[in-house]
C-alpha positions as CSV (number, residue, x, y, z in Angstrom):
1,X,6.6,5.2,-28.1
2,X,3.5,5.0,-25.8
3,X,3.6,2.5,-22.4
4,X,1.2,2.1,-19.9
5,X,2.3,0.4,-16.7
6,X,-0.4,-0.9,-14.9
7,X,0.8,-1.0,-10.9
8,X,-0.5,-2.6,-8.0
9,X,-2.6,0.9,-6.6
10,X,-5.9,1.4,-6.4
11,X,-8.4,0.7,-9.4
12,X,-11.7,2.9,-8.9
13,X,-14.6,1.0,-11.0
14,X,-15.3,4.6,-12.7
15,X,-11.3,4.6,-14.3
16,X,-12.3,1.3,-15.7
17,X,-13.1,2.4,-18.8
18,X,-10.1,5.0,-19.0
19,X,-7.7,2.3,-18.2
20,X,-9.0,0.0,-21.0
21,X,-8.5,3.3,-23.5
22,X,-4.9,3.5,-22.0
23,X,-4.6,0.1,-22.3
24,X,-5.8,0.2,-26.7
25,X,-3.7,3.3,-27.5
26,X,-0.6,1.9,-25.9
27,X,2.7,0.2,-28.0
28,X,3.5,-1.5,-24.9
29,X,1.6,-2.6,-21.6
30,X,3.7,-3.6,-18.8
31,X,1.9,-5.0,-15.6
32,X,3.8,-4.9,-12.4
33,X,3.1,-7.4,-9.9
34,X,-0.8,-7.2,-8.6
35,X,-1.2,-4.6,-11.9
36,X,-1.8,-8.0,-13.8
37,X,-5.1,-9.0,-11.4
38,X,-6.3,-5.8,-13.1
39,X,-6.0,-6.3,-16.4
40,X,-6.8,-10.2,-16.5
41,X,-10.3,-8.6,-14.7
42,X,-10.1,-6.1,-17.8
43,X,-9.4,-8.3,-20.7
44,X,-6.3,-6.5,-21.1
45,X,-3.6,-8.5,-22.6
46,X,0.1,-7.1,-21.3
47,X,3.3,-7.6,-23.5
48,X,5.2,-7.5,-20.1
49,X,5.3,-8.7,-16.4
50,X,7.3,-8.0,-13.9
51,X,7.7,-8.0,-9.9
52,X,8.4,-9.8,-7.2
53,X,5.0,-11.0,-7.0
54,X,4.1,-10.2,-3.5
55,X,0.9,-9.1,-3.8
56,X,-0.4,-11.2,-6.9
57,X,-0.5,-14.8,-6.5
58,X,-2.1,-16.0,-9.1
59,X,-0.8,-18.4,-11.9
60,X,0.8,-16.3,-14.0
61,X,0.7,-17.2,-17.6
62,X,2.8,-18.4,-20.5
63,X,3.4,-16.9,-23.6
64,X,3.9,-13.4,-21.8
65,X,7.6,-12.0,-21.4
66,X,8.4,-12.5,-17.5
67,X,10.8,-11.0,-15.4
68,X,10.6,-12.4,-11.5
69,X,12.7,-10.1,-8.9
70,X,12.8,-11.1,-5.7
71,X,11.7,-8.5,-2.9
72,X,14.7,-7.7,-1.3
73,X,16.0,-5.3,-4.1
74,X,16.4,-1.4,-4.7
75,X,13.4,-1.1,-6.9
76,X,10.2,-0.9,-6.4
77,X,8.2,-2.6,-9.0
78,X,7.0,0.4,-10.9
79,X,10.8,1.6,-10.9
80,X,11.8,-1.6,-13.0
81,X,8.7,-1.1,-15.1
82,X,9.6,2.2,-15.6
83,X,13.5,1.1,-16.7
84,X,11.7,-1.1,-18.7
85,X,10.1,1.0,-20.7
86,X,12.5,3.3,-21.0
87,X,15.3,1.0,-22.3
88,X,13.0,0.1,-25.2
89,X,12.1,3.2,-26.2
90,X,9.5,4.7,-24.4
91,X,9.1,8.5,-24.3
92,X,5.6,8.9,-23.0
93,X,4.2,6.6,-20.3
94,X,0.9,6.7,-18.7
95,X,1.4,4.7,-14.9
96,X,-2.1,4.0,-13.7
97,X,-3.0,2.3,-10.7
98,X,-0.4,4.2,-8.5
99,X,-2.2,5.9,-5.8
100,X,-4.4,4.8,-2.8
101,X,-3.4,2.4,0.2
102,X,0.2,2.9,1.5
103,X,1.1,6.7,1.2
104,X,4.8,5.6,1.0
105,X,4.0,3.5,-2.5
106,X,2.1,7.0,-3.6
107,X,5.3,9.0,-3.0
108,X,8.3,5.9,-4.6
109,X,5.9,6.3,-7.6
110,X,5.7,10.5,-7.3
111,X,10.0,10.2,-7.2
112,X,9.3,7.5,-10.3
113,X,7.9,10.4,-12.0
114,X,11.5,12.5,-11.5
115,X,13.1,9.6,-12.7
116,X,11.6,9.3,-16.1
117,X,11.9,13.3,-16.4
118,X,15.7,12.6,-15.6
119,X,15.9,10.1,-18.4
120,X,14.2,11.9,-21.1
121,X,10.4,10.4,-21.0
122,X,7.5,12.4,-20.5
123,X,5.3,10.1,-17.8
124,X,2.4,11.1,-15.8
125,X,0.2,9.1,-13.2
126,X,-3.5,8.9,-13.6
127,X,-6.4,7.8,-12.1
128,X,-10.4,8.5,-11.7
129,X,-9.4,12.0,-9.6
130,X,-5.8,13.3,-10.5
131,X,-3.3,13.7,-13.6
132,X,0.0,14.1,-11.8
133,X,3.2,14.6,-13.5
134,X,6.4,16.6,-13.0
135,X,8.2,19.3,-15.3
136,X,11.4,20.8,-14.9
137,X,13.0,23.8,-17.0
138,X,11.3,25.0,-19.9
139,X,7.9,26.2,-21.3
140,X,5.0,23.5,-21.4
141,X,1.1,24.0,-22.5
142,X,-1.4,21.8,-20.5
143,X,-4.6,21.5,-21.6
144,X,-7.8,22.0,-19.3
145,X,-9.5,18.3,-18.1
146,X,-9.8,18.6,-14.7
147,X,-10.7,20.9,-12.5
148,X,-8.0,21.9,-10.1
149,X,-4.9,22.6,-11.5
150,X,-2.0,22.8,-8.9
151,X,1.6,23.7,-9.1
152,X,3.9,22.6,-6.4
153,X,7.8,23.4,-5.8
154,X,9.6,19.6,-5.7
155,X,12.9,20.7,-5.3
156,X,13.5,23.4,-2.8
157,X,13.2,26.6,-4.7
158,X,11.2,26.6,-7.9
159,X,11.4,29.4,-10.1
160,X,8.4,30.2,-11.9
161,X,9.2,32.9,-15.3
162,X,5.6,32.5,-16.5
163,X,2.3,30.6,-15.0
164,X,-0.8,32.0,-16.9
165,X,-4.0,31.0,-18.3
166,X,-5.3,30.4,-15.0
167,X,-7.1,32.2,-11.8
168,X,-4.1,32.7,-10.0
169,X,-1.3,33.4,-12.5
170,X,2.5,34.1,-11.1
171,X,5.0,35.9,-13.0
172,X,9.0,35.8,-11.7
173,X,8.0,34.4,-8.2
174,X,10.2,31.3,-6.6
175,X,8.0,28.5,-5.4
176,X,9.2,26.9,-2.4
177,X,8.8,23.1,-1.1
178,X,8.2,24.3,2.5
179,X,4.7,26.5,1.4
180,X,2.1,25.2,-1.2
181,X,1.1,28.4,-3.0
182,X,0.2,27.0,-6.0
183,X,-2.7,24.4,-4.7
184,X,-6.1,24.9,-5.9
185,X,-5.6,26.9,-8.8
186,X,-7.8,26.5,-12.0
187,X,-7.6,26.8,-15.7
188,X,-9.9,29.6,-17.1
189,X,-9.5,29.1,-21.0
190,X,-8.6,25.9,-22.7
191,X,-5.2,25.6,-21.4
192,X,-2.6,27.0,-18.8
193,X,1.2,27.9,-19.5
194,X,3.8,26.9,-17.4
195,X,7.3,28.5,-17.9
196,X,9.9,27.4,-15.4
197,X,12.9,29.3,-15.4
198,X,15.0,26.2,-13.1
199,X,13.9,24.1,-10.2
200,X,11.5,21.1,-10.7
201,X,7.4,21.0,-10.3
202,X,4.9,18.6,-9.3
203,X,1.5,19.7,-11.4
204,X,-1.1,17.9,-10.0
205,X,-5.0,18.3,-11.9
206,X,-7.4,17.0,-10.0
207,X,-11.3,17.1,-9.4
């Protein structure tokens, strides 16, 4: 099952668009907190909101399934979206609206994105610039749609078997989290493998 979140990040007027294609292909929208001042302005209808509602204080409205936290809590509001989603089913959600303004909301939602990976559900953050996702163990194909393509250690020691289809491919190296080897990289055909032998990456495409 498909869910986009819709968080309380930045909305660049040129993801517009993009978020409103999210927004069709999606079994579930979930709006977090200011996320739903975005997709009111959208015409995007959520099936869920949720937060502390900190940062929106608008009316909110009936008919919509509701779940009010208060702020002092654990989560932040993307985590519970993310719980959400993942306790009905989700496998693959798309969190948009996640970056921008306070760096230490960027990087809750960058840990969100280990989270979901923990619990079985492929999630990655988008916006206008950047695809970011995380991957751990295992053999993964990612198609080329951006022009960067970066590969970063998250936990301390990454082991890379296989990184190819790209400028800079790495066979049997160990990426660590204290050196960012992989940045900059780029796709050169249609799609790049990754193959990590143990560890965790973050895989960031961006223009």
């Amino acid at each position: 099952m498909k869910c986009l979140i819709i968080a309380g990040g930045e909305l660049h007027t040129d993801f517009r668009s993009a978020l409103t294609e999210f927004a069709s292909a999606a079994d579930m929208v979930i709006c977090a907190d200011r996320g739903y001042a975005y997709a009111l302005e959208l015409g995007i209808v959520p099936d869920v909101l949720l937060g502390d509602f900190d940062s929106y204080t608008g009316e909110l409205p009936e008919g919509i399934e509701l779940h009010r936290s208060v702020p002092e809590k654990d989560d932040t509001d993307t985590m519970l979206a993310v719980k959400l989603a993942i306790s009905r089913g989700a496998d693959e959600i798309t969190l948009c609206c996640a970056l921008g303004g306070r760096f230490d909301h960027t990087m809750a939602n960058v840990q969100t994105l280990v989270y979901a990976l923990e619990n079985g559900c492929r999630m990655t953050i988008a916006d206008s610039s950047n695809t970011i996702a995380v991957q751990g163990a295992g053999r993964r194909e990612y198609e080329r749609s951006r022009r960067y393509f970066s590969v970063f250690a998250y936990t301390p020691t990454a082991e890379i078997k296989e990184l190819s289809g790209v400028k800079y491919p790495l066979r049997d190296h160990t990426l660590t989290a204290s050196f960012p080897l992989g940045v900059s990289n780029e796709i050169t055909g249609g799609k790049a493998v990754l193959d990590v032998a143990s560890g965790t990456v973050l895989v960031v495409e961006s223009e």
